[in-house]
C-alpha positions in Angstrom: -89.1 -155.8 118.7 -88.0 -158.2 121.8 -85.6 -161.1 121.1 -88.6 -162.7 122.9 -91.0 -161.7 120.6 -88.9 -162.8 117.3 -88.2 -165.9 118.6 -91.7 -166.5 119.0 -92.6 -165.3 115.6 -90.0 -167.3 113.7 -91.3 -170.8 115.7 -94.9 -169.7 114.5 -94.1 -169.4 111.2 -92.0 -172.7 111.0 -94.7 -174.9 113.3 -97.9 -173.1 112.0 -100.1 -172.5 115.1 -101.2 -175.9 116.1 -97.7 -176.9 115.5 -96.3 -174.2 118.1 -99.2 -175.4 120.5 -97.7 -178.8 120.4 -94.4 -177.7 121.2 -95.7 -175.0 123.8 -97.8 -178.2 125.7 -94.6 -180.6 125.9 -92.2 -177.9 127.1 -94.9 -176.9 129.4 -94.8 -180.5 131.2 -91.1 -180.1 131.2 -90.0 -176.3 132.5 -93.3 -174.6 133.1 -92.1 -171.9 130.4 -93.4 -170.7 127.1 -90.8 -172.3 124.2 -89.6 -168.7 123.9 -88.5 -168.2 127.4 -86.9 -172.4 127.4 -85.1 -171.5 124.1 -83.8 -168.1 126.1 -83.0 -169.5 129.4 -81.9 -172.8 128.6 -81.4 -173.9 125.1 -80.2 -177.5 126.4 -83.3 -178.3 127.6 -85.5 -176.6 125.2 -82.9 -179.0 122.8 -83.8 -181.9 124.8 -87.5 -181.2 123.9 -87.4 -181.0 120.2 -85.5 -184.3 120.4 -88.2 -186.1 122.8 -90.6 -184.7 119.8 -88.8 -185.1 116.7 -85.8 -187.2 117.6 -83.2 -186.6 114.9 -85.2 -184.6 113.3 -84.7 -182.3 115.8 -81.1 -181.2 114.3 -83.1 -180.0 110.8 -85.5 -178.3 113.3 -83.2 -176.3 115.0 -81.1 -175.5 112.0 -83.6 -174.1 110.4 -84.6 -172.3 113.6 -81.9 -170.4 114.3 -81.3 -169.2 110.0 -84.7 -168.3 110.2 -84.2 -166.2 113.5 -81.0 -164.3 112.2 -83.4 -163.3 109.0 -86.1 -162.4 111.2 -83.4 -159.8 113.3 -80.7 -159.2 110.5 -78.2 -161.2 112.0 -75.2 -161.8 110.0 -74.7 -165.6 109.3 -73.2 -167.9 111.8 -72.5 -171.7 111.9 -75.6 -173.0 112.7 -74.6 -176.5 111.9 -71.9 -176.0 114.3 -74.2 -174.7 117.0 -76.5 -178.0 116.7 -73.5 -180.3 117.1 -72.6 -178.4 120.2 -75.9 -179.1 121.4 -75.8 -182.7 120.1 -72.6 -182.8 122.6 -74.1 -180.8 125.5 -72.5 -178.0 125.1 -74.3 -173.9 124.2 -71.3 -172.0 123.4 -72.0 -171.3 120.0 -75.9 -170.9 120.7 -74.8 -168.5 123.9 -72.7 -166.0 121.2 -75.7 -166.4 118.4 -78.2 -165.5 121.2 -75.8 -162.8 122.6 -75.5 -161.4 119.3 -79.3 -161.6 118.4 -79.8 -159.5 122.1 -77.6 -156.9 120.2 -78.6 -156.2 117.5 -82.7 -156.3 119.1 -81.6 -153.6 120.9 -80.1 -151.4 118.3 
């Protein structure tokens, strides 16, 4: 399994299809990427776009996001809530050590 590839999956399951279609149009117009490959590259911006779409709900979103993503790989637990305030501020470093975690335990 990708990192990629469970990322996608868990947005799926918490937007429902149509959902993630309305997601994938608006960060389209923005980056040119698929949500996956924002939320990978640049988890600011992909941020940015869930808050131009849900405003604050945007926080609950990616909460639930990330919780849901270290099920989906077996991560152990991490502050998410702590992660979303980072991003709140404009800052990723909590996000950059989830996502570097998530990339090791993908690979085995």
């Amino acid at each position: 399994m990708s990192l990629k590839a469970a990322v996608r999956r868990v947005l799926e399951r918490l937007l429902g299809s149509s959902g993630y279609q309305v997601l994938a149009y608006h960060v389209r117009k923005v980056s040119k990427m698929e949500p996956e490959e924002l939320f990978l590259s640049n988890s600011l911006e992909f941020y940015q776009v869930l808050l131009n779409i849900l405003g604050r709900g945007a926080d609950f979103f990616v909460e639930m996001f990330l919780k849901s993503l270290m099920v989906e790989t077996g991560l152990p637990s991490f502050d998410v809530a702590e992660a979303v305030r980072e991003l709140r501020e404009g800052k990723f470093d909590k996000v950059s050590q989830i996502l570097s975690k998530l990339e090791e335990v993908v690979r085995g």
